[in-house]
N, C-alpha and C positions, 0 to 999 in steps of 0.2 A: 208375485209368487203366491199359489193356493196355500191356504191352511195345510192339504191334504199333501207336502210336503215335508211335514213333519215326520222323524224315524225315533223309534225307540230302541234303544240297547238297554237289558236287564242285567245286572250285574251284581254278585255276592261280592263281599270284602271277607277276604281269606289272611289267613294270617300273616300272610307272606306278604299281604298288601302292606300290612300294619309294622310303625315304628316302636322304640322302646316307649312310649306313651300308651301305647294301642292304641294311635289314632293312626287312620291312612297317611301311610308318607304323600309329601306334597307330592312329586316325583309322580306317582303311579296318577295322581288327577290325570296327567298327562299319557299315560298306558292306555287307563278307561277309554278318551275322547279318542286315542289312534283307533282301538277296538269298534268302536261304535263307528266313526268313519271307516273303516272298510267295511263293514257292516249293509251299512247304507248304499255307499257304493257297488258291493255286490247286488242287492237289494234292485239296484238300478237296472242291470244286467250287462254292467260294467267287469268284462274281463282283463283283472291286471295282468294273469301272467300273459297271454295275449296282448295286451298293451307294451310290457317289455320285451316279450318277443320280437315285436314290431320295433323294437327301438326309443319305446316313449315311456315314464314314468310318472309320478306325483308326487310332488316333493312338499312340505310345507314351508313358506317363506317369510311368516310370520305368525305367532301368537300372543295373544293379548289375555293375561288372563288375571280372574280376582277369584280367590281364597276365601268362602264365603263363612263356611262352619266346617266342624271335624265331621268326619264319615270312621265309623269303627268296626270293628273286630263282627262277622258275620252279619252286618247288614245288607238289607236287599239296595239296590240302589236304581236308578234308571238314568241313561243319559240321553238327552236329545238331542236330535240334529238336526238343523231348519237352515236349510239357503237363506242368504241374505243378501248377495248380490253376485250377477254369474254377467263376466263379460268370454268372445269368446277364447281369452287364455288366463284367465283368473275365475275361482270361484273363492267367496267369502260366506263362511259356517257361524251359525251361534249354536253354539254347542254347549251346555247345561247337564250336572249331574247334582239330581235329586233324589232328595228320600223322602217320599211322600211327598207331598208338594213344597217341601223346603227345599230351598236351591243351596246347595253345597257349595258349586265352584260353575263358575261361569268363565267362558272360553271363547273369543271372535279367532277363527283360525283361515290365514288364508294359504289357499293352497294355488300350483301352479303344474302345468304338466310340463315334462322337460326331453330334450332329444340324447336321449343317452350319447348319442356320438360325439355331439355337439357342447350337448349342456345349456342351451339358448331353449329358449320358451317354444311351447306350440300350441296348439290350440286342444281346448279340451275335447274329452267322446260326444257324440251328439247326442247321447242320453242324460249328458248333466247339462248340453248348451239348450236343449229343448224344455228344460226346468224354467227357462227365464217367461 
């Protein structure tokens, strides 16, 4: 996969992010990376509600993550999003949320598309199988 697969999501830390600490609750790492994944995926010219309409959706079916430093109260952040391995009914994300080049929390997330009717696996859009 090229470099030029790399997405960036900008992101402020709002209060509402933050715990009694005024650090970001762990919890929202995991908001951030949803955001920046549809992001991306729209980016692609992947339309979900179109995809649901048709019957099919993205589900996540695993995440792996590490808690690197706090992120706090009005900081800018950026999260990325870089394929890591696209078969065609699995893709796998490393997904990273930085503040300045410090990495906050790092994230392998894999996702899955699924047949609403069924709930069994399908194959992904050929805009994310043509990533590979």
């Amino acid at each position: 996969m090229s470099q030029d697969a790399l997405h960036q999501f900008p992101i402020r830390v709002y209060y509402e992010d933050t715990d009694m600490g005024g650090i970001v609750y762990h919890a929202n790492f995991l908001r951030f990376i949803e955001r920046a994944r549809s992001d991306w995926v729209r980016a692609l010219g992947v339309d979900q509600n179109a995809m649901r309409a048709a019957g099919e959706v993205y589900v996540v079916r695993r995440v792996n993550a590490d808690f690197l430093a706090p992120a706090k109260f009005d900081e800018e952040l950026v999260v990325e999003t870089r394929p890591q391995e696209i078969t065609p009914a699995r893709l796998i994300l490393k997904q990273t949320v930085k503040r300045a080049e410090t990495s906050l929390f790092e994230a392998e997330v894999t996702i899955v598309a699924l047949a609403l009717e069924t709930g069994r696996p399908t194959r992904l859009p050929a805009e994310i199988r043509a990533l590979r």
